[in-house]
C-alpha angles and dihedrals in degrees: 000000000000103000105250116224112208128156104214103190081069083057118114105233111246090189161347114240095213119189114150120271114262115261119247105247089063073048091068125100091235097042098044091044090055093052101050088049094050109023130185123233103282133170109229106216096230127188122252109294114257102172091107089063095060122074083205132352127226113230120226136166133213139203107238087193122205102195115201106234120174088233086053140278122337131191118221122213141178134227117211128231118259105250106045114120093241125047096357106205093350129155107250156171119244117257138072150178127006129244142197101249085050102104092189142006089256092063089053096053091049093043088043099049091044090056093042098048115002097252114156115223086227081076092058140076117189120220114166140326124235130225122310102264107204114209142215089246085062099256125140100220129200115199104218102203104201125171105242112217117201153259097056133144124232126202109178116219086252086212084053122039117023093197138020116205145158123226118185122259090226092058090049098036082064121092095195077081107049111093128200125221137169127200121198108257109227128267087018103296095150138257136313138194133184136166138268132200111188117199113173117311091338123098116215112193151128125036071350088073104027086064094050090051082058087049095048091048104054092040090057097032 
């Protein structure tokens, strides 16, 4: 499949999402750590499944990283550098490939986040995953959610990750800020939308934000 090149932020909003905002007290580490060890039943809000469209699939793991601030929880994200093949200047968890040392996903998403952007796994605690998330660029990918302690220092693969930033959980556990777009599929192929999640000047967007929508659902469930 010929790669699309759409710029989204260009992208009219077709809508808000709009659930209400979490309330602080699921926004708490105890709380929050309770939840992802025992969860409720819950129905993840996955993309279209491509996986028919794949002859294999590559697997892959990210760190979705809570990181403990004394003004509440914060996720940190990644942007990617401009020239890779994939993602090219995305907005993005830490993480990456498989390979065949890795005995888990989890190991991935630790191994991974240590190479991106130099952050030890003494400085995580692990507390669930969230459903696998399958992409556009043909990977299975498992989000990895870990508690992040500080203080901690950070150094970004500079051929890798162009940026390194924190946006607050309660920005992204609301669904007043989680747009939805579409874009038109070539050759006729149909439509597809997506969500968006803009914080500043960064664009969240895409499996990003698919993964924090899952977030957002089993935490409220």
């Amino acid at each position: 499949m010929a790669k699309l090149h759409i710029d989204p932020k260009r992208l009219p909003v077709d809508a808000i999402a709009g659930e209400p905002a979490l309330p602080a007290e699921r926004l708490d580490v105890t709380w929050l750590r309770e939840r992802l060890a025992h969860p409720p039943s819950w129905a993840p809000e996955l993309p279209e499944d491509m996986r028919q469209r794949f002859p294999t699939l590559r697997r892959a793991a990210v760190l979705v990283p809570l990181v403990r601030r004394p003004d509440g929880l914060t996720v940190l994200l990644t942007q990617r550098t401009e020239h890779l093949s994939n993602h090219a200047g995305q907005v993005s968890f830490p993480g990456g490939r498989a390979e065949e040392d890795d005995s888990s996903p989890i190991e991935t998403a630790l191994r991974e986040t240590e190479e991106e952007i130099g952050l030890t796994r003494r400085h995580v605690e692990i507390v669930g995953v969230l459903p696998d998330h399958v992409t556009a660029s043909a990977y299975i990918v498992t989000p990895v959610v870990g508690l992040v302690t500080p203080p901690f220092d950070l150094t970004a693969e500079s051929n890798e990750v162009a940026d390194i930033f924190e946006v607050p959980l309660r920005f992204l556990m609301d669904g007043m800020n989680h747009q939805i777009m579409s874009f038109d599929l070539p050759d006729g192929a149909g439509r597809r939308s997506f969500y968006a999640m803009p914080y500043e000047r960064f664009f969240i967007w895409g499996a990003t934000a698919g993964m924090l929508r899952n977030l957002f659902h089993l935490l409220r469930a």
